[in-house]
C-alpha positions as CSV (number, residue, x, y, z in Angstrom):
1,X,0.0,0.0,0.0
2,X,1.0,3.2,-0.9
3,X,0.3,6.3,1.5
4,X,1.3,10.0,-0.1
5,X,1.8,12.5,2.5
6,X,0.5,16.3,1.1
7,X,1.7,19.4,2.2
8,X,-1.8,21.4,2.5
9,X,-2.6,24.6,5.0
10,X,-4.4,24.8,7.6
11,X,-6.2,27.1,9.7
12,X,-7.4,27.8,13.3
13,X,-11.0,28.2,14.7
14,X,-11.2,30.3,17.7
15,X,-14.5,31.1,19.3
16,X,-16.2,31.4,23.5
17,X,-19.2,29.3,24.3
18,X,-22.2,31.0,25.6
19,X,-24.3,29.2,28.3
20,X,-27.0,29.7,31.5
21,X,-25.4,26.8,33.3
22,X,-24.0,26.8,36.4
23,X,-21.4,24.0,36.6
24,X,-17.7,24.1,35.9
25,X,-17.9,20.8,34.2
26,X,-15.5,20.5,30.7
27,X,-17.6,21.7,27.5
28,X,-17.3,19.4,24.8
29,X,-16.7,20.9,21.4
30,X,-16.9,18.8,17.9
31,X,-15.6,20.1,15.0
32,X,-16.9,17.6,12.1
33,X,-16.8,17.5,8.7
34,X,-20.1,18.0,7.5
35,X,-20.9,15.5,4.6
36,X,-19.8,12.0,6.6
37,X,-17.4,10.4,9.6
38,X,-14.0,10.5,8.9
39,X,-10.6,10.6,9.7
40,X,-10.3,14.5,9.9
41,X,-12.9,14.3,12.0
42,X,-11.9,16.1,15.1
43,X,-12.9,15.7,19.1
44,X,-11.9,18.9,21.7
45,X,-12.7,18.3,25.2
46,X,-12.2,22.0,26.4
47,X,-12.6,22.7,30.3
48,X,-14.9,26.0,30.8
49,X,-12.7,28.8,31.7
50,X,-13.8,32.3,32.9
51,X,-14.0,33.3,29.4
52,X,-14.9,29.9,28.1
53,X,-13.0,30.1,25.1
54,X,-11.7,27.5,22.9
55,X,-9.0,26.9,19.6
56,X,-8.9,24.0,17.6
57,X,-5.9,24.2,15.7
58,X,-5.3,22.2,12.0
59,X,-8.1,22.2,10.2
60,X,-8.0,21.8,6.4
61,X,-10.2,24.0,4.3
62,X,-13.7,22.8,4.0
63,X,-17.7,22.8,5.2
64,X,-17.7,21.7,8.9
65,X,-20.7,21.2,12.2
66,X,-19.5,22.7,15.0
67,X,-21.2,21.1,18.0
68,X,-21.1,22.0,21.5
69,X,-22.3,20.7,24.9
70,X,-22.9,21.1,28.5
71,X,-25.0,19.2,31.0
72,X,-25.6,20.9,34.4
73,X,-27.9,19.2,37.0
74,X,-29.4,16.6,34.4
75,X,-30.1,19.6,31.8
76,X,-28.7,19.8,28.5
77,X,-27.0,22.8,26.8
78,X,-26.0,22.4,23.4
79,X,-25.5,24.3,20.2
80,X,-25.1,23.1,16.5
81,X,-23.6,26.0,13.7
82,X,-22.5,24.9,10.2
83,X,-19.5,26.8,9.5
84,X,-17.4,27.1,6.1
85,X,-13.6,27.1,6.6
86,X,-11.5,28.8,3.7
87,X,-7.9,29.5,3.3
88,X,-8.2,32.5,6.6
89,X,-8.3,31.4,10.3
90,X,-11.7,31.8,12.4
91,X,-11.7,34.1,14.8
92,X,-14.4,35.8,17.2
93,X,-16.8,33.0,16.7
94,X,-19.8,32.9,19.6
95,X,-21.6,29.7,20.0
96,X,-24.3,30.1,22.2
97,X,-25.8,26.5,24.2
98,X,-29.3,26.8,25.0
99,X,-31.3,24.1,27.0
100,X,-33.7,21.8,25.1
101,X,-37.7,21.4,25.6
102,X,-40.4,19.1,25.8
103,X,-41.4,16.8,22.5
104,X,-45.3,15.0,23.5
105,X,-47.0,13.1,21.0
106,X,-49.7,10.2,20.8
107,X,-49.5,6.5,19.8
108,X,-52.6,5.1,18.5
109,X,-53.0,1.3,17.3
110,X,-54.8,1.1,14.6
111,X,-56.7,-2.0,16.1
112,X,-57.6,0.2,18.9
113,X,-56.1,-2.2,21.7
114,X,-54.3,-1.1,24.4
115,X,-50.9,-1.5,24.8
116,X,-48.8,-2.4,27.6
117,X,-47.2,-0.5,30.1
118,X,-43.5,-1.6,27.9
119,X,-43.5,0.2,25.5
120,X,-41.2,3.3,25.1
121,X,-40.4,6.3,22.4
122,X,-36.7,7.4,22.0
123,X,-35.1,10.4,19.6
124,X,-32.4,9.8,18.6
125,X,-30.1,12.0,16.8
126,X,-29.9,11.1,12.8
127,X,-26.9,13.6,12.2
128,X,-23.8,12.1,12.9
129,X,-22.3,14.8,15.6
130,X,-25.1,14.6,17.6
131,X,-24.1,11.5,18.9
132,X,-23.4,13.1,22.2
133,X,-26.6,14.5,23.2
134,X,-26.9,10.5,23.9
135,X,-31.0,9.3,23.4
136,X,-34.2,10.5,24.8
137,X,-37.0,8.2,25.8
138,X,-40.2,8.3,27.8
139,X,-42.7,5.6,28.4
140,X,-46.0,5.7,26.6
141,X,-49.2,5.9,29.2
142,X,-52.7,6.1,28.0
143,X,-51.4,6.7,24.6
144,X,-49.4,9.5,25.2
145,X,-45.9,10.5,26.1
146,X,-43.4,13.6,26.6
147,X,-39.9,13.1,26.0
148,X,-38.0,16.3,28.3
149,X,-35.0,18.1,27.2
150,X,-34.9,17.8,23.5
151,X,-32.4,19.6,22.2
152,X,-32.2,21.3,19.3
153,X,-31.0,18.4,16.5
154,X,-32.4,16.0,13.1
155,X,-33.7,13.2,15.3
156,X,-35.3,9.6,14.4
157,X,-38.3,8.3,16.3
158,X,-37.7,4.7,17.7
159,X,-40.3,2.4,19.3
160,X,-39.8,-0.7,21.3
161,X,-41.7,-3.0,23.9
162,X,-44.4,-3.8,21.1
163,X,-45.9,-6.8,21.8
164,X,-45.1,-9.5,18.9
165,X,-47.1,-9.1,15.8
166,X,-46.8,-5.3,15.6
167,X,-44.8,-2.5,13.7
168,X,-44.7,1.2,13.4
169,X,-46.7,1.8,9.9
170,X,-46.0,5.7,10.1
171,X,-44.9,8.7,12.3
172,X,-45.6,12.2,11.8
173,X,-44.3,15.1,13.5
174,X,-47.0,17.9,12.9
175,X,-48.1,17.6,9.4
176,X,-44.3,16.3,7.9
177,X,-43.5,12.5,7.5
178,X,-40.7,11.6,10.0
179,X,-41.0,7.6,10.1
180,X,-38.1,7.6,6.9
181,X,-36.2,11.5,7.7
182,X,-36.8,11.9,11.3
183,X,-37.6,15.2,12.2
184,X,-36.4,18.5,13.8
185,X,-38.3,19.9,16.9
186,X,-39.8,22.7,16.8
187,X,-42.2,25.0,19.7
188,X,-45.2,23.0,20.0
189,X,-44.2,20.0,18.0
190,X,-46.2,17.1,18.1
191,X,-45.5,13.2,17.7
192,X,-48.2,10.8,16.0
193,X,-47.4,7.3,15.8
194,X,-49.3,4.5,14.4
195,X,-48.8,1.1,15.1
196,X,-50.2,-1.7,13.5
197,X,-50.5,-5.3,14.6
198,X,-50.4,-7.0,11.1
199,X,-46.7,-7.4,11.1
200,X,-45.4,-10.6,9.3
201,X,-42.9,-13.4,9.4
202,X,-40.2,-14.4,7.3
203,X,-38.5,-17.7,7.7
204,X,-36.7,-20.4,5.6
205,X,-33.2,-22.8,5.3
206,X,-30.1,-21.6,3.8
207,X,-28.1,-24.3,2.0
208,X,-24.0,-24.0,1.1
209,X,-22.8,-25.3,-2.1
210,X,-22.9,-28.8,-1.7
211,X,-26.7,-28.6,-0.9
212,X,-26.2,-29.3,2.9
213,X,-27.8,-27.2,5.4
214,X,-25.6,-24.3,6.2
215,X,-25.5,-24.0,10.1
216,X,-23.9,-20.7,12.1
217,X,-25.0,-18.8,8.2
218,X,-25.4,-14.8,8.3
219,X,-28.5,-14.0,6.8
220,X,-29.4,-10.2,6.1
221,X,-33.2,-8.9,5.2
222,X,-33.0,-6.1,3.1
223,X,-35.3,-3.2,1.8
224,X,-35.7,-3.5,-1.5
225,X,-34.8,0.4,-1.9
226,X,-31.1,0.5,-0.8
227,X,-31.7,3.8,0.0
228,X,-33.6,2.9,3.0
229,X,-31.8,0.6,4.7
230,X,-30.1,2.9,7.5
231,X,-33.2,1.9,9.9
232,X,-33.7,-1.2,11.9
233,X,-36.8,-1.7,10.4
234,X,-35.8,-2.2,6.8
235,X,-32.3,-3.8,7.7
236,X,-32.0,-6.9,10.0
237,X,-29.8,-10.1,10.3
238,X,-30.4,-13.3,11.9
239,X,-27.6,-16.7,12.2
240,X,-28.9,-20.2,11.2
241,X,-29.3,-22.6,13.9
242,X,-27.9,-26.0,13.7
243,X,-30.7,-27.0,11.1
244,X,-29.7,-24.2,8.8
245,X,-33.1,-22.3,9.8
246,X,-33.7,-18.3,10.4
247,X,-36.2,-16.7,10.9
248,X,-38.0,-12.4,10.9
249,X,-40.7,-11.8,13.1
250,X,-42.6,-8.9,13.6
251,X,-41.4,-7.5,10.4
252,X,-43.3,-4.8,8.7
253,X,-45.1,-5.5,4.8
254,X,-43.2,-4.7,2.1
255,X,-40.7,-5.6,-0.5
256,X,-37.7,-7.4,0.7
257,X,-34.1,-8.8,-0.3
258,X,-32.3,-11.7,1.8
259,X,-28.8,-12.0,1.4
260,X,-26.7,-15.2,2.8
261,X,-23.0,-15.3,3.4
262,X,-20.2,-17.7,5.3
263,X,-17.5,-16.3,7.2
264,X,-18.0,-12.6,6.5
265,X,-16.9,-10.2,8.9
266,X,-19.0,-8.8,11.5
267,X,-21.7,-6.3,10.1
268,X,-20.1,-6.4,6.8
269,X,-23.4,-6.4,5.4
270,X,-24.0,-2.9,6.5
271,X,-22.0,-1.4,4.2
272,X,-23.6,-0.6,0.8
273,X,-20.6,-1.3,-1.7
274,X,-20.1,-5.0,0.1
275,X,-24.1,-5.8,-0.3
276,X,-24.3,-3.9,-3.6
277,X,-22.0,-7.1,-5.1
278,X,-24.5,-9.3,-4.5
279,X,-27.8,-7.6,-5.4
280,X,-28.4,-9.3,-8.4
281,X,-28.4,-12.7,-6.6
282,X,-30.5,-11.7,-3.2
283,X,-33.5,-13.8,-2.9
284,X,-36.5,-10.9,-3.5
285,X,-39.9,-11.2,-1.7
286,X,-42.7,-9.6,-1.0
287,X,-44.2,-9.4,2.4
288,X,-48.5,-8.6,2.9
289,X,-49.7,-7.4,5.8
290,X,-50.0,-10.7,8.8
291,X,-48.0,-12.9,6.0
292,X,-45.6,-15.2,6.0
293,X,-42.8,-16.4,3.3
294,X,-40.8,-19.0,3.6
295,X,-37.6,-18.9,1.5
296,X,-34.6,-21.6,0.7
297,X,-31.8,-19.5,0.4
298,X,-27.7,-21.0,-1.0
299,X,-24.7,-19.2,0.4
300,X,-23.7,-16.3,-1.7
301,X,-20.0,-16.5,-3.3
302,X,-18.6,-14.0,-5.4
């Protein structure tokens, strides 16, 4: 492998966080890259000085998320600014944390049962940064629940402790869609979710090359649409038991793909350019609402 080192300048960003806390505790401040994760990626850690200032030193030109937060007696202060480095250093810049509010919302089942006391709604953040405002939940009661101290961020809505047989068929935050973009909070925003309980099953055999039943097998269930498969819903994996069976429950109707591989590494299958390879040889289905396909799936070999 060849690595070529480039001589490139750099520039400094050099700003004071704002805040209404009253703890000493260490601000963090993130300075990311703002298209993806990646090795420039950069973490400070700055402790809050009188003046609360901070530098982060080397960054190459570029569009960049400055994040910043501050927790003080289980409150939340945080701030996110897009900022656009050129070829000049950053100087003077105020960021200004402010504390988050309340997000209610509903769930209804559109079979009009109750549901139990288990089940929970978490935010949590879709942007890549935001991973340390950490996740949000609150139980549902009655059908209703108010997640506290939401800060300002692109979040994704999450549901669990459904009782088998059910799936979230949409959420809506106000009159916007936010079961496939998540959503960002606003002052009197609220949550709708619907849950169905006409979720299906997917199960089957997966078989090596040598038609013998493939035990300890990774099997992956696939949206159709690659482009959503970044939730848990449309993206899932399962191992064969000793048998060579797997098996989906409470999955939601809709078209799939299942994909089955030996001795790949660990969530391999989550990156797009690995499962891309073998599209064209992913067993399609498609799944009705309370169905059930069975599938016989061979290892897939490049």
């Amino acid at each position: 492998m060849d690595v070529r080192l480039v001589k490139a300048r750099t520039v400094r960003v050099r700003g004071r966080v704002v805040h209404e806390a009253s703890t000493q505790a260490p601000v963090m401040v993130t300075l990311q890259p703002r298209e993806a994760m990646g090795v420039r990626t950069m973490n400070r850690t700055l402790s809050v000085g009188p003046r609360e200032e901070f530098v982060i030193n080397g960054i190459l030109p570029g569009a960049y998320t400055l994040y910043a937060m501050v927790r003080d007696q289980g409150v939340t202060y945080s701030a996110r600014e897009n900022i656009d480095v050129g070829s000049e250093n950053i100087d003077g810049l105020m960021v200004r944390l402010t504390a988050g509010g309340e997000v209610a919302g509903e769930m209804i089942a559109e079979e009009r049962e109750k549901l139990p006391s288990s089940v929970r709604v978490s935010l949590s953040p879709s942007l890549a940064g935001g991973f340390f405002l950490g996740t949000q939940q609150a139980e549902v009661k009655e059908g209703r629940f108010a997640l506290a101290n939401v800060q300002p961020e692109r979040y994704r809505v999450n549901v669990t402790g459904l009782p088998d047989g059910y799936f979230v068929k949409t959420v809506r935050a106000g009159d916007q869609d936010a079961m496939e973009n998540g959503f960002e909070p606003s002052v009197g925003t609220l949550l709708r979710i619907t849950v169905s309980g006409k979720a299906g099953l997917i199960d089957g055999t997966v078989t090596d090359g040598s038609e013998k039943l493939a035990a300890g097998s990774t099997v992956a269930l696939l949206d159709a649409d690659p482009k959503r498969r970044g939730r848990f819903e449309h993206s899932r994996i399962a191992v064969t038991d000793q048998n060579g069976v797997f098996g989906f429950m409470n999955v939601p109707p809709g078209g799939y793909k299942l994909f089955a591989w030996q001795d790949i590494e660990p969530g391999a299958w989550m990156d797009p350019d690995f499962a891309k390879a073998f599209e064209s040889k992913a067993e399609a289905i498609t799944l009705r609402e309370s169905g059930r396909e069975s599938v016989s799936l061979k290892v897939l070999e490049k």
